[in-house]
C-alpha positions in Angstrom: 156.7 -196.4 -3.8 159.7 -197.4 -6.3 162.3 -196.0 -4.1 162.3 -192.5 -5.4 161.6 -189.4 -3.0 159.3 -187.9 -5.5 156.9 -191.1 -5.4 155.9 -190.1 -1.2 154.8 -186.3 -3.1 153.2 -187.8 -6.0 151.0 -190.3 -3.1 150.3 -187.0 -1.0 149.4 -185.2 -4.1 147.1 -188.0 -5.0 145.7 -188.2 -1.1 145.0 -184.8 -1.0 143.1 -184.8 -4.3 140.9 -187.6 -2.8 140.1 -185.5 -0.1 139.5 -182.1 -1.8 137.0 -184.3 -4.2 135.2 -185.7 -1.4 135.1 -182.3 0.5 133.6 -180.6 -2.9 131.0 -183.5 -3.0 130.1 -183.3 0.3 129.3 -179.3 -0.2 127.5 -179.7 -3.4 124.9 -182.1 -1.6 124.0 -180.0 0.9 125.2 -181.5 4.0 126.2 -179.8 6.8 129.8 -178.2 7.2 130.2 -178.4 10.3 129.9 -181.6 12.3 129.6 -181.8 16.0 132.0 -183.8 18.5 131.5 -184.7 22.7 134.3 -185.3 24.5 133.6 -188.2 27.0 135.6 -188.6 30.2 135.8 -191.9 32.3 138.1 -193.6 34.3 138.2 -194.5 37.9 138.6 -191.0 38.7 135.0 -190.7 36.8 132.5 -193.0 38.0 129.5 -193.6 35.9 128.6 -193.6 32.8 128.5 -190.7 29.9 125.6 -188.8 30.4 123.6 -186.8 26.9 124.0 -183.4 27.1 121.2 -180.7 25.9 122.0 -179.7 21.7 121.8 -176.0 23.4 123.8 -174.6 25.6 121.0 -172.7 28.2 122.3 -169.3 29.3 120.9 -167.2 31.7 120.3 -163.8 30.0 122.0 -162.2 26.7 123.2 -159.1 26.9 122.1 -156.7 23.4 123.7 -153.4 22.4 121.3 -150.6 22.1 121.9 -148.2 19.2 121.3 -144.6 20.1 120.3 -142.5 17.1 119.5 -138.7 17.3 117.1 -137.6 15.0 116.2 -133.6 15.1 115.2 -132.6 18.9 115.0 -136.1 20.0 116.8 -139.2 20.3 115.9 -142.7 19.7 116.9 -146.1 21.3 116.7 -149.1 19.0 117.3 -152.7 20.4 116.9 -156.2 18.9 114.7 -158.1 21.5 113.8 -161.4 19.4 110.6 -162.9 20.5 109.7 -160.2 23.2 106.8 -157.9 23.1 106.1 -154.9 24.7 104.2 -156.0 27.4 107.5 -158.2 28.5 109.8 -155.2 28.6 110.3 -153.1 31.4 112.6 -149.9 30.6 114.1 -147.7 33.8 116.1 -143.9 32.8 118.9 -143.2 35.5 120.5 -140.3 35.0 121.5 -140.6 31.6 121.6 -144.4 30.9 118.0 -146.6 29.9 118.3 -150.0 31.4 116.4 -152.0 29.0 115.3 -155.7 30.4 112.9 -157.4 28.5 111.6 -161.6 29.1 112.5 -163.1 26.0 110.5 -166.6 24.8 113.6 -168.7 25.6 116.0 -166.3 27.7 116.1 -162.4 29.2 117.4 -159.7 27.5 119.2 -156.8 28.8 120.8 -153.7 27.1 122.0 -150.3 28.5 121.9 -147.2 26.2 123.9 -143.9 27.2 121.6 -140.9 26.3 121.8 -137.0 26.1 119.6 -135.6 28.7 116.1 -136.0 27.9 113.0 -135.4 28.9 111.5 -138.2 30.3 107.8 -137.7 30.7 108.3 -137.5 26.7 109.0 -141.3 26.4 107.4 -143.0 23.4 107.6 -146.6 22.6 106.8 -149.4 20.1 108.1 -153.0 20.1 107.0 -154.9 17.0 108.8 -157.9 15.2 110.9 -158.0 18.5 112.5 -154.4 17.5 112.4 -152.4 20.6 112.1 -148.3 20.0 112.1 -145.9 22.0 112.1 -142.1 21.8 112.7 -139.2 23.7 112.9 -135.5 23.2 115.8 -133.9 24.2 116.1 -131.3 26.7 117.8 -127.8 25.3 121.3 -127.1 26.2 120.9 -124.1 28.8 125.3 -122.9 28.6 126.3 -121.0 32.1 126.3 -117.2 31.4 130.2 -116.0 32.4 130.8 -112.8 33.8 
């Protein structure tokens, strides 16, 4: 710097260039965007040392959302179950809500779907790519007589 306030600008200009040309690099070859940190804690109120923590964080189930289509007389109940087939899903109607709790290949599933009434004996489903559907027919909509 020569004294002048416009020199710091010109050096930050110049620093930030550096940076944007190495960020652009860095992109163009592939590598990753996004690098991981750990955040390692010791002191006398931490005995020991660091320990490695698992890459994945293990969860106990994931909850999916159910889409609920109706089609005609009957509804149908699509949910993403990745990994599960049909044999691992168990599906239980109550009232007007299918609980849907399937044992995935890493984790469980569970989704709820809110339905019209239906009839349940008429309960079709297929499971394949790890796509849950299932259909129902509805049951017709009887109104009170008045008077």
């Amino acid at each position: 710097m020569n004294g002048y306030p416009r020199d710091m600008f010109d050096e930050m200009d110049e620093i930030f260039g550096r940076l944007f040309s190495r960020m652009h690099e860095d992109m163009m070859a592939g590598e990753p965007a996004v690098y991981g940190y750990r955040i390692v804690i010791q002191g006398p109120d931490y005995p020991g040392s660091a320990q490695e923590t698992p890459p994945a964080i293990e969860r106990a189930s994931a909850t999916r959302k159910a889409e609920v289509h109706r089609v005609g007389d009957e509804v149908m109940v699509i949910a993403e179950l990745p990994g599960t087939t049909l044999d691992a899903v168990r599906l239980d109607l109550k009232g007007q809500t299918l609980f849907i709790d399937a044992n995935g290949p890493e984790i469980p599933y569970h989704a709820t779907a809110d339905l019209p009434p239906v009839d349940e004996g008429s309960m079709q489903t297929s499971c394949r790519n790890g796509v849950l559907e299932v259909t129902f027919r509805i049951l017709p909509h009887n109104p009170e007589k008045s008077g």
